[in-house]
N, C-alpha and C positions, 0 to 999 in steps of 0.2 A: 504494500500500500504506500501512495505517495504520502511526503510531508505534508501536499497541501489537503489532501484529503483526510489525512490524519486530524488534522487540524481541526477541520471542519466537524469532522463526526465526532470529536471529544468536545469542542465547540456546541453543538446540538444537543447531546446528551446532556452536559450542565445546565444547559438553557431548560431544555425540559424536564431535569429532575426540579431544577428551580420553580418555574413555571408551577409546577406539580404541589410543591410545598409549601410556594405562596397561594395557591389557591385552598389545599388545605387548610391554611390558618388563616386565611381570609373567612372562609363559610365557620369555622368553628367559632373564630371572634362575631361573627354577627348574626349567628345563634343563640351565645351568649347574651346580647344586646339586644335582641330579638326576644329571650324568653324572660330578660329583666323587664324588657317593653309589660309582656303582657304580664307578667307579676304586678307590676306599678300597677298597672289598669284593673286588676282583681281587687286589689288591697281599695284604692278608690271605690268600684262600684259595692264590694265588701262595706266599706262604710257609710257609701249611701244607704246601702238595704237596711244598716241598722237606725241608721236616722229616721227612715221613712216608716220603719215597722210599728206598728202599735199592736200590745202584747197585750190579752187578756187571758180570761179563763176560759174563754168559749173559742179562742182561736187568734189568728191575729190580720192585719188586713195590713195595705200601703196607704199611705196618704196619698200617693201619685207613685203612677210607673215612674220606671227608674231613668234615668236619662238619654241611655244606650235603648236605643229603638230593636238592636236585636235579641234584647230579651223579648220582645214579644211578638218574636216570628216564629213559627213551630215547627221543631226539629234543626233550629237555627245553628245549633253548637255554643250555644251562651243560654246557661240554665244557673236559677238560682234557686232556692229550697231553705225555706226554714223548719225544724223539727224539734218535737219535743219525747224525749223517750226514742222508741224506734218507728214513730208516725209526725207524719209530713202535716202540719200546720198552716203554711201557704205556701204556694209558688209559682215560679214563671209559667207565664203566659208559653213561655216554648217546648215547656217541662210537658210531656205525656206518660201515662202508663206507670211505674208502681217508682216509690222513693228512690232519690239516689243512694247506693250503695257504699255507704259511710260506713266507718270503722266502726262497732259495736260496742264497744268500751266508752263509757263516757269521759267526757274530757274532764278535766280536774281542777285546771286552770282558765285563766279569760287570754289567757297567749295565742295568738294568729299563727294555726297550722298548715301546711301545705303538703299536698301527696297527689298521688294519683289513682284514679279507680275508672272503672270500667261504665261508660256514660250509653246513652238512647242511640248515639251518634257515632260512637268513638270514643278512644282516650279522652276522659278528662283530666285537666290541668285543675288541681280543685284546693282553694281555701275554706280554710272553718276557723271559727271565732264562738266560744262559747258566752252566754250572759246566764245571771241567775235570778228570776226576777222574786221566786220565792227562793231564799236560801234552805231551805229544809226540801223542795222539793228538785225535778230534773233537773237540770241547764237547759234555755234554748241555744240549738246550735242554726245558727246561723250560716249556710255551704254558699259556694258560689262556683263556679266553673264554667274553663271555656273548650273546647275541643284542643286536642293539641294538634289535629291535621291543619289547623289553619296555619299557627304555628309552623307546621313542614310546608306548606304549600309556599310560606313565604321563603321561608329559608331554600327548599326547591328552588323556588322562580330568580333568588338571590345568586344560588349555584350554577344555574345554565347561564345564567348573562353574564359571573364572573367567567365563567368555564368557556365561553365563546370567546370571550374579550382575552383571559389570556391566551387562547388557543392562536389567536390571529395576533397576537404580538409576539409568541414563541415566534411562530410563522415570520413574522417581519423579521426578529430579532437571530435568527437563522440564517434567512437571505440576508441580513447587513452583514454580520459575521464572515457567510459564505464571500462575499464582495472583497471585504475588508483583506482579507487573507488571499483571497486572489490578486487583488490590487498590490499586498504587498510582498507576494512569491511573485510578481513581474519582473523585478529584476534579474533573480536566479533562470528565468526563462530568457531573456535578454542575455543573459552571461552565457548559456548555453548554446545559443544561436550564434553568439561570438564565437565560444569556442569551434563551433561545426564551421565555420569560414574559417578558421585557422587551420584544422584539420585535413579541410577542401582544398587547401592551397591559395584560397579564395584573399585572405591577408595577412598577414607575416606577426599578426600582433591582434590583439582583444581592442575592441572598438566601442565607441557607444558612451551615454553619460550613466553614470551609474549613482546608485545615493550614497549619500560618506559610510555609512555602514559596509558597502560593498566594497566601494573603491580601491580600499588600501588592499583588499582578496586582488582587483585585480591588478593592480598596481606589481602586488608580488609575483604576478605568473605571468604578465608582460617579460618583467624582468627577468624571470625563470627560462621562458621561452628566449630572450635575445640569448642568456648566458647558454643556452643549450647550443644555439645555432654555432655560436662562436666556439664551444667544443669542439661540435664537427665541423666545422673551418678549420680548426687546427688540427685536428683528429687526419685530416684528409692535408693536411698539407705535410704531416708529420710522418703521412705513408709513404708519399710521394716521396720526401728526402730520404726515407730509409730505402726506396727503388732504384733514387739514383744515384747516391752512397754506394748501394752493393751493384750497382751497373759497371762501374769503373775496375772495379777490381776484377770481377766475374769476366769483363771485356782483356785483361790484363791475363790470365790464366789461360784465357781459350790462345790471345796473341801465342804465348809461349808453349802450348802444348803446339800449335801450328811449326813453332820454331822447333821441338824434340823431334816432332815428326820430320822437318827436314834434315836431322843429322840421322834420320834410322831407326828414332827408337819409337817402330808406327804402336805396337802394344800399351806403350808409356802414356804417349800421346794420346791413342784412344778412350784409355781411361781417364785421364784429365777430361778429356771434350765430353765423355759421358756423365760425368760428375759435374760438371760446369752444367750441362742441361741440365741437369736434375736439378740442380744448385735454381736455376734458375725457373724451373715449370714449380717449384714450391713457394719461392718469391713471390711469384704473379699468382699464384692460388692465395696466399695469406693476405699479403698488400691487398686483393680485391675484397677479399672476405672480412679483412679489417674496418677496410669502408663501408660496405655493407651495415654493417654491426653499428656502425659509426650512423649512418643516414636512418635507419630502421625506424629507432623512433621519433626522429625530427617530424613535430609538427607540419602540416601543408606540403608535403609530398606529395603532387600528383604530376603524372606523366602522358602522352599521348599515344597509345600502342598504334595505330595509325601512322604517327608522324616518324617513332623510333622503325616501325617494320619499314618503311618506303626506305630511310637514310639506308638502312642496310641492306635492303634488295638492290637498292643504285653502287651502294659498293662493293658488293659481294657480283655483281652481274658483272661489271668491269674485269672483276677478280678471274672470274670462270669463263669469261669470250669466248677461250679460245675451245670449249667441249660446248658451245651454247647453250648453255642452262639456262631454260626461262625459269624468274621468279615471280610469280603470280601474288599479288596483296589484295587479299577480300578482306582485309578487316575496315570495320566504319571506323567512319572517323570523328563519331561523337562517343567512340570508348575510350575509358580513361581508366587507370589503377592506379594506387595509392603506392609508389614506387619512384626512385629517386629515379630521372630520366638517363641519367648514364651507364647507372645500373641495368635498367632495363634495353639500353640499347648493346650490352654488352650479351646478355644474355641471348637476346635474337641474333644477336653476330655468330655465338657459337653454337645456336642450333639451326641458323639459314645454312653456316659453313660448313658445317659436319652434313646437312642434307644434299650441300651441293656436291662434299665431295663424292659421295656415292648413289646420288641419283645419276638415269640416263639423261634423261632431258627437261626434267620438269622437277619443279620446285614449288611450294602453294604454304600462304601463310593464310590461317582464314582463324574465325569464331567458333568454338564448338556451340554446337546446341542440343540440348538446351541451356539457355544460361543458366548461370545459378546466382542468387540474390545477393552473396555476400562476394563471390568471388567470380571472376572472368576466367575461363581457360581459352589460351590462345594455342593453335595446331600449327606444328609444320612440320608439317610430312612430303614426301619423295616418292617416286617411281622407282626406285632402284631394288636391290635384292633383297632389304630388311634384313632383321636380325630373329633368331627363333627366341620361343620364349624366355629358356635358360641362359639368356645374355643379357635380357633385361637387367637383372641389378649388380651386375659384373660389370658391365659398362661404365656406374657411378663408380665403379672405384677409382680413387686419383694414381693417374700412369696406367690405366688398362685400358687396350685396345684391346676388339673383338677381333677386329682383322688388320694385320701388321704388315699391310701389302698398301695399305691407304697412309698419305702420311696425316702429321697430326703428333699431336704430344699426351693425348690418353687424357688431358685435364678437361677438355670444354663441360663434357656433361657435367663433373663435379663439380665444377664452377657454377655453374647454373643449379641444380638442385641445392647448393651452400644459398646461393643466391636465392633464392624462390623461398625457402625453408625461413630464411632469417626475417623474409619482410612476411611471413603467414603464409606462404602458399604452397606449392609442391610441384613435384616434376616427376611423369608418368608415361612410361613407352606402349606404344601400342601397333596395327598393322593396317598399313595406309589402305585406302580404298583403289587405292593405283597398283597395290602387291610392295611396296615399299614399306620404311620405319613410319610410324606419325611420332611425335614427341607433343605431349598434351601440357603446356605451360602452364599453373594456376596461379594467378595472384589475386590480391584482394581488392574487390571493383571500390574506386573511389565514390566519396559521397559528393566531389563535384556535380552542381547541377548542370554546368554546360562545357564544352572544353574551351572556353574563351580566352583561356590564359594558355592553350598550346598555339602553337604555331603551325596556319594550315599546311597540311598536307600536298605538297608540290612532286609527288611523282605515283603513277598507279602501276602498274604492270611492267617490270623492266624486262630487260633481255640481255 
């Protein structure tokens, strides 16, 4: 899961366990508030009904209904009841069918009780107040009660409209969140887009404004990147001196086996000049595979298989005139791979070369297909006699030839599979569709989007 998703969904969840527990103690506080409400309001119409009651011995009456109009709508949920003993003395106008269901215990005191019993309607919410008007004889108790559904209905009606209102502000408070945190993972998206155009070859260095938070990130990997490139500048300048360092002396060895050989001693001489070759095909395999190793991971690396295969069909066709090898180049010229261009123009050098020397007349650089998404295989294959299976990985070995009748110093293919290997990809023999070798190049296709930055292609099909 990404950062910024992460974000977001731990974002959400607090929002809504929040959401969740504010609403909670929102409806609990104004139930609370709510059941003090109609408290207040019992205890009030509580002492009207005893103001208003007039007690005797035959019964007792109101001087006037009480002032809440729903005591006297019937079945209203607002019932009041006065009693003496276990029989009902007067009562609401709303009150139907046998006494309210009072505790049976007489009260003892004139203290204001509160409880709840089972009403005509529903829960009552219910006060009592006892008076004594004969001390020797019962109390009258004096009940009053209201339904407590109203009570829930309000607190209900309280609860959906909180419960909508924070529902739709979780909702807002989610989408700001989500924005907020998109808005500010922009930059890391920007950085990334940087780095894919350095990678591309596209520009040598991370571009763009970025906020002080970022900056000094990229500040550090600008500079990481120069100091890298200036490695392999040196790196490859360093091969160089050590090739032409041992150039001189190696040029100095061969002079004087040349000179033993002219006093006689050809055995002497021969082994100098074989050793001096050697000396020298491990030179140029190491120097090349040093730089290799060297460009591999440099940033912006891209090359044009198009532009490198043409340079080397125009030079290798030259090379070969005089057996006419045609070199045929099918590759497009909007491929690209993420390979240093010298590199790769070394690599098609020595497998057009190695094709040319052993094809009869044809020579074909082309695309394999299918492509594959991360990596290009480039072909080039011959008409000539190929090689049987059991040559295939004989042939990588550095200094083996399959056949010693061709010249050649046994290093190209190893040099090329070192090559191929160090920048991701590989190098793979197979059997041409002409009856010749195919050699299957793979490297890693660049994320350039266009080849704007090679240089077009000025030769197609040489001869």
């Amino acid at each position: 899961m990404s950062l910024r998703r992460r974000l977001i969904v731990i974002a959400s969840i607090w929002i809504v366990a929040g959401t969740v527990v504010g609403g909670l103690l929102l409806s609990a506080i104004f139930r609370e508030l709510v059941t003090q409400q109609f408290t207040d309001e019992l205890h009030v119409h509580l002492e009207e009904l005893q103001r208003l009651a007039d007690i005797s011995a035959t019964g007792a009456i109101l001087q006037r209904d009480l002032s809440d109009p729903r005591y006297d709508v019937p079945e209203s949920g607002f019932y009041w009841e006065i009693q003496q003993g276990r029989s009902g003395i007067a009562r609401s106008k709303s009150l139907a069918g046998p006494a309210l269901d009072v505790p049976a215990a007489a009260p003892t005191d004139a203290s204001i009780k509160s409880y709840s019993i089972a009403g005509p309607t529903g829960t009552l919410m219910v006060l009592e107040q006892a008076k004594w008007i004969d001390p020797t004889g019962e109390p009258v108790r004096f009940v009053i009660g209201t339904d407590k559904r109203h009570l829930d209905e309000i607190v209900h009606g309280f609860d959906s409209m909180v419960g909508y209102s924070l529902a739709a502000f979780a909702a807002l408070m989610i989408g700001a969140s989500a924005f907020l945190f998109l808005y500010a993972m922009r930059p890391f998206d920007q950085l990334r887009t940087a780095l894919g155009t350095v990678r591309s070859g596209q520009s040598p260095t991370l571009g763009g404004a970025f906020p002080t938070e970022v900056q000094p990130l990229v500040d550090d990997l600008n500079a990481l990147l120069k100091s890298t490139a200036e490695l392999v500048r040196r790196a490859r300048i360093q091969a160089g001196n050590v090739a032409h360092g041992l150039k001189t002396p190696l040029a100095v060895l061969t002079d004087e086996a040349d000179r033993i050989e002219e006093q006689g001693l050809d055995r002497s001489a021969a082994t100098i000049l074989e050793q001096c070759r050697k000396m020298q095909k491990h030179i140029d395999y190491q120097i090349t595979r040093a730089r290799a190793v060297a460009m591999r991971d440099t940033p912006g690396m891209v090359a044009s298989v198009r532009k490198a295969a043409s340079e080397v069909a125009s030079a290798l066709s030259r090379l070969h005139k005089a057996r006419s090898i045609s070199i045929e180049n099918d590759i497009p010229d909007s491929l690209l791979v993420a390979c240093d261009a010298q590199d790769l123009n070394e690599m098609l050098a020595n497998l057009v070369d190695n094709a040319c020397k052993h094809a009869s007349r044809r020579v074909r650089i082309s695309l394999s297909e299918p492509s594959m998404r991360t990596r290009v295989a480039v072909v080039v294959e011959d008409d000539g006699a190929g090689l049987p299976p059991e040559a295939y990985e004989i042939v990588f070995n550095v200094g083996e030839r399959w056949d010693s009748q061709k010249p050649g110093s046994g290093l190209g293919l190893a040099i090329v599979r070192d090559l191929a290997r160090l920048y991701g990809g590989d190098v793979q023999l197979g059997k041409s569709a002409s009856g010749g070798l195919a050699v299957y190049l793979e490297l890693p296709r660049s994320t350039a989007a266009s080849a704007s930055r090679s240089v077009p292609d000025r030769s197609g099909t040489s001869q």
